[in-house]
N, C-alpha and C positions, 0 to 999 in steps of 0.2 A: 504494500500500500504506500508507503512513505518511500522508496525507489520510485513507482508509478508517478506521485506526487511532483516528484522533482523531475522526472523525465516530460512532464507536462511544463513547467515552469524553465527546464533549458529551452524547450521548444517555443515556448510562447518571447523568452530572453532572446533568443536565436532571430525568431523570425522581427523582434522590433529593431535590433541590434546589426540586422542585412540592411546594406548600401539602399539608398532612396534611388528608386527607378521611376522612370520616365521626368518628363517635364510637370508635368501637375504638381506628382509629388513630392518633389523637390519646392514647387512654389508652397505646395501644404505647408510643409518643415520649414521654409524660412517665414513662414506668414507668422506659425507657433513659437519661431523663435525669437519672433520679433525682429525678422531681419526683413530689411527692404533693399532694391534693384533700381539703383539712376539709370540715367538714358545711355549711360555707357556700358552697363552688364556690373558694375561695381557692388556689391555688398556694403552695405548701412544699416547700422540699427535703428530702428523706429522709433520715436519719441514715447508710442503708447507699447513700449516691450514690456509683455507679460517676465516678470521675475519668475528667478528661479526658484523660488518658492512656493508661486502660482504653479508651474507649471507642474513642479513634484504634486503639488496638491490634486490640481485636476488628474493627475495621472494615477494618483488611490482615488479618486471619482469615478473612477471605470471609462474614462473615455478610450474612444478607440485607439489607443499607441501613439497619437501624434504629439504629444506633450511631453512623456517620456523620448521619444526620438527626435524631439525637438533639444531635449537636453544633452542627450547622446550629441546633436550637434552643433551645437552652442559651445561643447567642452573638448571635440573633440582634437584639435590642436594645440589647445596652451595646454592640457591634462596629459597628452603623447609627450609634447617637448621636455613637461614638465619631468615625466616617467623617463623619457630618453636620459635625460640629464643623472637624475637618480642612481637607474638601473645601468647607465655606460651600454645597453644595448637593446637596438631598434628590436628585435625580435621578440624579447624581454617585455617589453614597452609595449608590444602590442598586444599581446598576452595579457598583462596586466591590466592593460586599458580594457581591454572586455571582461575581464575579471569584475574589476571596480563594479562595471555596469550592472553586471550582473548581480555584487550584492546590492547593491542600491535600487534594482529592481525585487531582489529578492524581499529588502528590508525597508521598502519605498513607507508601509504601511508605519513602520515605526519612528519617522520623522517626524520628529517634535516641534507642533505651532510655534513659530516665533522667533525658530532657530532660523540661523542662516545657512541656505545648500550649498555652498563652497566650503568653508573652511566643512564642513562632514562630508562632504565631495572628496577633498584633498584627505582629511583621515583618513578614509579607508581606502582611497588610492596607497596613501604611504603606508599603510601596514598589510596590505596584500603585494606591495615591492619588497616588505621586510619578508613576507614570508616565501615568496618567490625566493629572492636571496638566500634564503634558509633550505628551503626543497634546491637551489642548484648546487649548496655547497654538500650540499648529503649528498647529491647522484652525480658528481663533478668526473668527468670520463679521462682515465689517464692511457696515456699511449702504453700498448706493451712495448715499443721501441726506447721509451725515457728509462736513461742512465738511474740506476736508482745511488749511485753516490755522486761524490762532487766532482772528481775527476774524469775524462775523458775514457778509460779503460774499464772503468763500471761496470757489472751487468746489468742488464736490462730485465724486465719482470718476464721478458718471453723467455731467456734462458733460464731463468729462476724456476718457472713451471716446469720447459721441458729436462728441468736437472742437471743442466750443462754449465752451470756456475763458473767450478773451476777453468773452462775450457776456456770460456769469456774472460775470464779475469787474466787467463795465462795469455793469451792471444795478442 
């Protein structure tokens, strides 16, 4: 039941979290994010921009996902830069960054009147990059080809397993 639960909730995270297609919908997402479009194709924010507190809010109101994916794109280049900068890499960073969303989708319901959704934007951004950090250095992949001492004549962890130690070291 609670596996099922959550395989519902990545799917529903999944599908608000996919790229805005077509032209409409892209106009939807900047309308929700309070972004406006001069005569030159330019991006502007609109004087009457729904906050990002409005919009987390409408988005526990059960609207159709345009509120939350309006906030997905509102944040989603100073929150990556921010994550790039952090984490030292892009790949890292994007991981994270859907990470983030996701519990903030997960946990949109527990967003407390009055707060403000950046700086608990940025919390759980930074402690889903701490914990990133933490799962990389646990499964961090080392070459069986690296010297396992300091000198150049060292064996390597591949002779180490196939028992050939001495052979490497004498060599």
């Amino acid at each position: 039941m609670v596996a099922h639960a959550r395989e519902s909730v990545a799917r529903q995270t999944a599908a608000v979290l996919k790229p805005a297609a077509g032209p409409d919908r892209a106009s939807a997402l900047e309308a929700a994010a309070g972004l406006g479009t001069d005569r030159r194709g330019c991006r502007f924010a609109e004087s009457d921009e729904a906050s990002d507190e409005e919009l987390i809010r409408r988005s526990c109101g059960g609207d159709d996902g345009t509120a939350f994916e309006a906030l997905v794109h509102r944040y989603e280049r100073v929150l990556f830069s921010y994550l790039r900068r952090y984490l030292g890499s892009a790949e890292m960073a994007e991981d994270v960054f859907q990470l983030t969303f996701l519990q903030v989708h997960l946990k949109r319901e527990g967003f407390e009147e009055g707060r403000r959704f950046r700086p608990w934007l940025y919390a759980i951004a930074t402690n889903q990059a701490i914990d990133a950090q933490r799962r990389d250095r646990r499964h961090r992949m080392v070459s069986l080809d690296q010297p396992l001492g300091h000198d150049g004549d060292a064996a390597t962890l591949r002779h180490l397993i196939a028992g050939t130690v001495e052979t490497a070291a004498g060599a």
